[in-house]
Structures are given as structure tokens and as C-alpha cells.
C-alpha atoms as one frame of an Amber mdcrd trajectory, in Angstrom:
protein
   0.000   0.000   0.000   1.067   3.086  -0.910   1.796   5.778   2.229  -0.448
   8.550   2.467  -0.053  11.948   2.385  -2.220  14.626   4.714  -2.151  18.371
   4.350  -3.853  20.320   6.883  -5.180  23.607   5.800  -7.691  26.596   7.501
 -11.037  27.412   6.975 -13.014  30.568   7.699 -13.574  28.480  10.680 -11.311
  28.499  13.885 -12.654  25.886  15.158 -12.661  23.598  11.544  -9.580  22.586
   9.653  -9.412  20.799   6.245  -7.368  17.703   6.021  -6.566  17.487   2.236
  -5.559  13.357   1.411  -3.082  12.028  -1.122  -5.880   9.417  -1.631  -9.968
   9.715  -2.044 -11.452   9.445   1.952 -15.097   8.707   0.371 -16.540   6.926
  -2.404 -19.558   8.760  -4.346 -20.945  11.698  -2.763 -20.037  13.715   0.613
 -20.407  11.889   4.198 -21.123  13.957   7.319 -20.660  12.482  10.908 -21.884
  14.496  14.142 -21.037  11.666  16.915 -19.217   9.082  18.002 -22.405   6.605
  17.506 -22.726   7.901  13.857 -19.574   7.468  13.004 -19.520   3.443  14.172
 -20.212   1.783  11.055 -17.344   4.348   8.999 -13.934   3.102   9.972 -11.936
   6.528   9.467 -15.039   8.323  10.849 -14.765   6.025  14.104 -11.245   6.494
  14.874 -11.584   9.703  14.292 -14.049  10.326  16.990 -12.077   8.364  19.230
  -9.827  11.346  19.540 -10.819  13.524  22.523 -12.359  17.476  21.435 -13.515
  16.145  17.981 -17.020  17.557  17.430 -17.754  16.896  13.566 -16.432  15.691
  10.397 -17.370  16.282   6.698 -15.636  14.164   4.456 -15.626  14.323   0.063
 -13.301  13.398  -2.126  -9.938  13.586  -0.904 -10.067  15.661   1.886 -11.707
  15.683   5.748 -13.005  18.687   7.570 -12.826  18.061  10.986 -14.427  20.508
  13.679 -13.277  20.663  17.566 -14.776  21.298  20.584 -14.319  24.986  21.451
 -12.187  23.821  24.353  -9.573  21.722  22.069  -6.357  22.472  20.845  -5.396
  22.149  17.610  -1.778  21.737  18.577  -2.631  18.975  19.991  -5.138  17.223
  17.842  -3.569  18.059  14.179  -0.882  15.304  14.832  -3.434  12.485  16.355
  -5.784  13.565  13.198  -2.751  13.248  10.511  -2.232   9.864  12.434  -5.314
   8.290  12.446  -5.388   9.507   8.637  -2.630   7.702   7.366  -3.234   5.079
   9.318  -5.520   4.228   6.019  -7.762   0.881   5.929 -10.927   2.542   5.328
């Protein structure tokens, strides 16, 4: 398997950054998770939730838009995001 490559870029947001993906994170259309329980039956979706201060995630294409908690950091959860990313196996 090929590694994979993650970019992290901002949004008008604060509290949403785009994860841009060296390979496509959804087949077909866009996917939109807003929990933990949604997310179950996604494999990327699910470990991403299991990070602590994720609040949302959009995902199309290549590319992930995750939004925190107002409380989180993203100093600390860019490189757990990046991780579970290229982790791959969805």
C-alpha cells in the first residue's frame, strides 16, 4: 500500500480545519458524521471520533473537515488527526 499523504489547511472556521488526502477518503458523494455513535459503522469516521475534542467531520473526495470542541487544541489534535489519517484501511 502506498503511504499517504495529509495536508492540513484553515477554513473561515477556527474551530474547523481541512485535512486534504493524497488518496480519495469517500466513495460517491459527501459523508457527514456528528457523533461518536454515527460514526460506528465508517472506519476513518470512528477512529476519528475516538480522539478527545472532535465535534464533527465532513468528508468528500480527498479531503476531511474536521471541527473541535471549542475547548480543544489544535496543537494537539492536528498530529493524532494526521495519524489516524494515514493510518488508512478505510
Amino acid at each position: 500500500m502506498a503511504r499517504i499523504f495529509v495536508d492540513p489547511q484553515p477554513t473561515p472556521n477556527p474551530n474547523a480545519l481541512k485535512f486534504n488526502v493524497s488518496i480519495p477518503v469517500t466513495e460517491g458523494g459527501s459523508q457527514s458524521f456528528s457523533s461518536k455513535e454515527a460514526a460506528a459503522g465508517h472506519p476513518l469516521a470512528a477512529r476519528l471520533f475516538a480522539i478527545d475534542g472532535v465535534a464533527s467531520l465532513f468528508m468528500l473526495g480527498n479531503f476531511v473537515t474536521v471541527t473541535k470542541l471549542p475547548g480543544a487544541s489544535w496543537d494537539v489534535l492536528v498530529p493524532k488527526v494526521v495519524e489516524a489519517i494515514e493510518a488508512g484501511g478505510w
